[in-house]
N, C-alpha and C positions, 0 to 999 in steps of 0.2 A: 518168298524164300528167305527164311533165316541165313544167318552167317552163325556159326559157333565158335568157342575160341580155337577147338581143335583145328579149322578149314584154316584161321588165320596163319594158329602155328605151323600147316602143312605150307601154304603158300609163304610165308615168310622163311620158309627154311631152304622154298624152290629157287626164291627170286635172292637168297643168300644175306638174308638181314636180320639183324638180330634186335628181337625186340623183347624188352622186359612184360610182367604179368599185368600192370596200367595200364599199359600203351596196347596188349594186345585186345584187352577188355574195350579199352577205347574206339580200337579200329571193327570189333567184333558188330556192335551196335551201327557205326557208322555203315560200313557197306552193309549191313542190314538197310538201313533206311536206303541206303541209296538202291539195293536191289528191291523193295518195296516200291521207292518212285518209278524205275523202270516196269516194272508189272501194270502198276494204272496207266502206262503211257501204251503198253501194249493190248490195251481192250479200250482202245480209240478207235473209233471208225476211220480210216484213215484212206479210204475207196475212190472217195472222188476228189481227193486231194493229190493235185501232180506238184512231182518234184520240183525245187528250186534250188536253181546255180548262184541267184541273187534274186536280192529284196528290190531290185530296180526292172522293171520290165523293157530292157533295151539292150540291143544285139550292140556288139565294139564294130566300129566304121575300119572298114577296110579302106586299103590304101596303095597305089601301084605298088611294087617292089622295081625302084630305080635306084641305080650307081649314080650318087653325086658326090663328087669329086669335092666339091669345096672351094675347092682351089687357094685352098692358103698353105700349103706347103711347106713354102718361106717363111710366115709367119713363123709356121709351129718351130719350126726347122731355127729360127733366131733365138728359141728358149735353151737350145743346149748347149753346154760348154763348148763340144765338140762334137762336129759333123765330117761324114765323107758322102760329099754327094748328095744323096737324097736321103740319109738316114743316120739316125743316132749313131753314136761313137758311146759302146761303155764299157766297163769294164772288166776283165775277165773273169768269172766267180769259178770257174770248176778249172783245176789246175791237170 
């Protein structure tokens, strides 16, 4: 499947860009080739080849889902200016 210059200037005018009579001779050839490489990639035998999610053959380790606490509170709680209690003190943004 060719590209022509007309296909560009119709999509160039869809996607709102304006391009001069080089640029569109330029782009005409390009996705020409590039619809070319797509065409040989679609008369691949591609039957007994299954998908891949990755190039690694190994599932991600699960892991319980547990609450831990930490328990440094205090600590975190010593980096702010100003606390009440158990929680930041900040400033008012919406009046």
């Amino acid at each position: 499947m060719s590209i022509d210059k007309d296909t560009v200037k119709h999509i160039s005018k869809l996607a709102r860009i304006s391009l001069d009579d080089k640029k569109i001779a330029n782009l005409s050839k390009d996705l020409s080739s590039i619809m070319k490489f797509i065409e040989k990639l679609n008369e691949l035998n591609t039957d007994k080849t299954s998908p891949l999610t990755s190039i690694i053959n190994a599932s991600l380790k699960s892991r319980s889902d547990e609450i831990r606490d930490g328990k440094i509170r205090d600590q975190i709680l010593k980096n702010s200016p100003e606390t009440n209690k158990e929680f930041f003190v900040v400033p008012k943004v919406i009046e």
